[in-house]
C-alpha distance (Angstrom), angle and dihedral (degrees) to the residues before:
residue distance angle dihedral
X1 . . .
X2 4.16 . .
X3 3.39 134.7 .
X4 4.04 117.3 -42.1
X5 4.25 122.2 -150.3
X6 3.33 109.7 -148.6
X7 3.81 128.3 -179.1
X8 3.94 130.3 -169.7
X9 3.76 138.3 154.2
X10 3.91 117.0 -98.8
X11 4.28 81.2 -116.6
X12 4.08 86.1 59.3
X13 4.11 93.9 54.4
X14 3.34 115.5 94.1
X15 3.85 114.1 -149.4
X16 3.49 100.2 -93.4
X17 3.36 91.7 58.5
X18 3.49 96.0 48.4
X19 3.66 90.6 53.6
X20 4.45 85.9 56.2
X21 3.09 94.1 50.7
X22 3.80 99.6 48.0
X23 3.83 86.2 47.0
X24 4.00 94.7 56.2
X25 3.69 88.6 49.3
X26 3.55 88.2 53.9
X27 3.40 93.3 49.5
X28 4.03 89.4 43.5
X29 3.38 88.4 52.6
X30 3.87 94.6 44.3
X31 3.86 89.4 -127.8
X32 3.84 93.6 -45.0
X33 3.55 91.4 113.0
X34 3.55 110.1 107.0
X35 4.61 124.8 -159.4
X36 4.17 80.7 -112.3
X37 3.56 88.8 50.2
X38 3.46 86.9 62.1
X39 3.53 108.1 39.4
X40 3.81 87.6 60.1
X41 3.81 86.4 65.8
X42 3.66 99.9 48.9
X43 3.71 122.3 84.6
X44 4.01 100.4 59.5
X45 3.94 139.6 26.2
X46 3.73 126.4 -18.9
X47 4.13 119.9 -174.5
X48 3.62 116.9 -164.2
X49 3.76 138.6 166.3
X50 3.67 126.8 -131.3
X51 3.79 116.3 -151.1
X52 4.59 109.8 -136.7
X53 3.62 88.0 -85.3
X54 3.85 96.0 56.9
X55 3.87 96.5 -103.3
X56 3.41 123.0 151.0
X57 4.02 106.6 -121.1
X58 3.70 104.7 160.0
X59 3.89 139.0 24.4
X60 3.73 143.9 179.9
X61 4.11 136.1 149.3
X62 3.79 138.1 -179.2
X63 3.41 130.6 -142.4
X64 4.00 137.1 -169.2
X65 3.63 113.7 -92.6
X66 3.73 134.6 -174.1
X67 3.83 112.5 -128.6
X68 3.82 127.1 177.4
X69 3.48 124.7 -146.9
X70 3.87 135.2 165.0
X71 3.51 86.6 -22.6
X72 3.47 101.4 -48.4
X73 3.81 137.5 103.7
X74 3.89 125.5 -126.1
X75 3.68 133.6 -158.3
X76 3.49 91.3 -141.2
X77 4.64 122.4 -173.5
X78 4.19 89.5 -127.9
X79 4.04 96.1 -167.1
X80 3.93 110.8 -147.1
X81 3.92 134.1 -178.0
X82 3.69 102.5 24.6
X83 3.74 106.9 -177.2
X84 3.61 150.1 160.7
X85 4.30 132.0 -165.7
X86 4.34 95.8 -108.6
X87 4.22 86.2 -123.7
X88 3.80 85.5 53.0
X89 4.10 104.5 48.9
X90 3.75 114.8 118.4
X91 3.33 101.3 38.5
X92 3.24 109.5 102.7
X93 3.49 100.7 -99.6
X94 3.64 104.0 117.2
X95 4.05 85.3 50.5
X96 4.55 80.7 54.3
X97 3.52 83.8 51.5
X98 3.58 99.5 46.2
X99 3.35 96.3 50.1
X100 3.72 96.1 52.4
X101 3.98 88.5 54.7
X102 4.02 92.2 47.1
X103 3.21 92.2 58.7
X104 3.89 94.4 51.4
X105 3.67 77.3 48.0
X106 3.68 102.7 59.4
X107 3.82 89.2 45.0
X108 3.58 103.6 51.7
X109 3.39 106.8 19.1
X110 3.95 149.9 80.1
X111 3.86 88.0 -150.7
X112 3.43 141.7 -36.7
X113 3.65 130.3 -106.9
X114 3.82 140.7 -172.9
X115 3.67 146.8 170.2
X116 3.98 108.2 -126.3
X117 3.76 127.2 -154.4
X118 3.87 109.0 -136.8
X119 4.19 84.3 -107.8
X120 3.97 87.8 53.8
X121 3.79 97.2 49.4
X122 4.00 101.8 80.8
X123 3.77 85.3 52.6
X124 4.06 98.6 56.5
X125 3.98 94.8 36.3
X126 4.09 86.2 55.4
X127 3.73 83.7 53.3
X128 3.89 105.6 52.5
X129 3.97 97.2 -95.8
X130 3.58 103.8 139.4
X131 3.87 122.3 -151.2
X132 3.90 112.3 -104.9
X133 4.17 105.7 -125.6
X134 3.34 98.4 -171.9
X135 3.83 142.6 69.4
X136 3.93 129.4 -51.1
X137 3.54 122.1 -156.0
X138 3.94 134.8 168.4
X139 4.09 129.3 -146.4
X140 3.76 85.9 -122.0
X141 4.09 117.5 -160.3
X142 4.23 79.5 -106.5
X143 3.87 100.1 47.0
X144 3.66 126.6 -78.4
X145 3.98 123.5 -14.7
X146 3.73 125.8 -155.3
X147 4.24 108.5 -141.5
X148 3.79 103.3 -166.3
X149 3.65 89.4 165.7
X150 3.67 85.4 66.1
X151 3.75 101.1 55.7
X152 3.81 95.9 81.2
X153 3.81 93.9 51.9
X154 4.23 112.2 48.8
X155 3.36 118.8 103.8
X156 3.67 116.2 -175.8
X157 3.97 128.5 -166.5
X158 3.60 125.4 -152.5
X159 3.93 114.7 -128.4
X160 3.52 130.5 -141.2
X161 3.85 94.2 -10.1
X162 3.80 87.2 -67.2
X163 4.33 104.9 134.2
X164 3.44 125.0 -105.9
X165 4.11 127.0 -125.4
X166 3.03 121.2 -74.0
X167 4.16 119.3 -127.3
X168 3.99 90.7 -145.0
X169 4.20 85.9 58.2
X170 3.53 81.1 70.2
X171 4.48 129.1 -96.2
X172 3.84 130.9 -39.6
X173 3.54 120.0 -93.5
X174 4.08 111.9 -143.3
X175 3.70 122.2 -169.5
X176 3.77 111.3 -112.2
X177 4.00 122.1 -108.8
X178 3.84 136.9 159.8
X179 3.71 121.5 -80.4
X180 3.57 118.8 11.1
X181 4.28 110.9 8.2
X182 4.06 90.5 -144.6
């Protein structure tokens, strides 16, 4: 038996499997995986793979997101908690992953989004995501909040063949939420 993809909504998961999930992230993550972290993944699809022995080796989700741009609002596929197991990277498991979550993308979604780690960035560039060169603000609980920090880091996929924002039409929007915004 080889490695299994599975997908589910966070609704579908019973605890327990919440709770092995969460704990491969950690261990993904080597402990930098914090309870916001994963509340920002909860609420819509998660992929993972399970190695022949039922271990969880790689993980991702999306989640609906409110984006503003030029005035309007998107339902935009945000993509949280990409990982893989350290003994397990290189593989092509983040691209199984990936796909799984495009696809929810191109579904449900005006476009994707994500926030990529400088380690993560090879993997969505050799999948279509396309850096984000404009600005990033948040509706922050005290009015709107420039993030410059996050303008080298978003990635955004179109979906369906529809066309993404463009940075000239002025910054993206995000929808506020506890720990990091992206």
């Amino acid at each position: 038996m080889s490695d299994r993809l599975r997908t589910a909504h966070t609704h579908e998961l019973a605890p327990a499997e919440q709770e092995r999930l969460r704990a491969a992230l950690d261990d993904f993550f080597d402990g930098d995986f914090s309870d916001e972290d994963w509340e920002h993944g909860l609420g819509g699809v998660h992929a993972w793979v399970e190695d022949a022995d039922g271990r969880i080796v790689a993980h991702g989700s999306v989640v609906m997101r409110r984006v503003v741009h030029a005035g309007r609002a998107h339902r935009v596929g945000y993509v949280e908690g990409v990982g893989v197991r350290a003994d397990r990277r290189r593989q092509g498991l983040g691209h199984l992953v990936m796909e799984a979550l495009e696809g929810v993308v191109d579904r449900a979604y005006d476009f994707g989004a994500l926030s990529a780690s400088d380690e993560g960035a090879l993997l969505y560039r050799s999948r279509g995501w396309q850096l984000w060169k404009g600005a990033v603000h948040g509706y922050g609980p005290h009015g709107t909040v420039h993030l410059p920090d996050e303008e080298d880091s978003t990635f955004l996929l179109p979906a369906a063949g529809r066309p993404l924002p463009a940075p000239e039409d002025g910054p993206l929007l995000f929808d506020w939420r506890d720990g990091d915004v992206l």
